[in-house]
N, C-alpha and C positions, 0 to 999 in steps of 0.2 A: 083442511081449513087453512087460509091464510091471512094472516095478519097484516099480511104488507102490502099496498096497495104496487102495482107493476110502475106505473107514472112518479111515484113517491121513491124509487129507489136513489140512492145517492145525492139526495138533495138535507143530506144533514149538516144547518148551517152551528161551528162552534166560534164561539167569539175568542179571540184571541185576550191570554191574562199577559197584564202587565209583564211580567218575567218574558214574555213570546215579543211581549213589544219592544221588549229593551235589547234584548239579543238580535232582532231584526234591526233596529237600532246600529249597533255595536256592528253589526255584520257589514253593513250599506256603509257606514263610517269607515272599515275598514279598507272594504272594495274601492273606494275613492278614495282613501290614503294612498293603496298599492298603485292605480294610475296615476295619482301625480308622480309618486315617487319614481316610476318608468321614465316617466313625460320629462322630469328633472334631472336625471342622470342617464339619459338617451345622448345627448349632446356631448356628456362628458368620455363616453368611451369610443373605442377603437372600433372600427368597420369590419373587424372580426373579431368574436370573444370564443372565446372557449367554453364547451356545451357539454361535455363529456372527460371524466379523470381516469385514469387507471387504479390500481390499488396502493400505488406508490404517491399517488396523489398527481402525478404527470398528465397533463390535459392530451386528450388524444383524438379528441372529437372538436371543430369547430363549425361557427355559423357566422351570417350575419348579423348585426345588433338589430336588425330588424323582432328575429326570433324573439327577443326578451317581450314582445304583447301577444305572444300567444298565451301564456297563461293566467296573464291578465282577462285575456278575452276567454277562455274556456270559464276561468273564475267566473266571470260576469255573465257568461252561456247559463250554467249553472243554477247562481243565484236565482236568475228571471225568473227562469222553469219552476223553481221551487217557491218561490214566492210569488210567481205571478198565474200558479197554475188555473 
């Protein structure tokens, strides 16, 4: 016997509670906080930063300042995917 129609799988729609909307909220607000803050202190540093520290706290790894919107951008990869599935 089956109760579930084959066509009808995975179409269960749940509404989002106020609490999901304010953390999506908070979330998107923050995501756009972190790119201006890149977008604003992009200008102010040096054409190479330091990416990587040792245990003594000695930087031992460097990049371009470019690197600093990569994890802006995986963040915002991220987000889309989960909220825009």
């Amino acid at each position: 016997m089956n109760f579930f129609d084959k066509n009808d799988i995975g179409n269960i729609k749940i509404e989002p509670t106020i609490l999901d909307k304010l953390i999506d909220s908070v979330s998107f607000t923050l995501l756009i906080g972190y790119w201006f803050y890149d977008l604003i202190i992009f200008s102010k540093l040096p054409e190479t930063i330091p990416s990587h520290f040792n245990l003594l706290g000695t930087p031992d790894g460097f990049h371009s300042k470019k690197y600093l919107f990569i994890l802006p951008l995986i963040t915002t990869t991220i987000f889309t995917m989960i909220e825009y599935k």
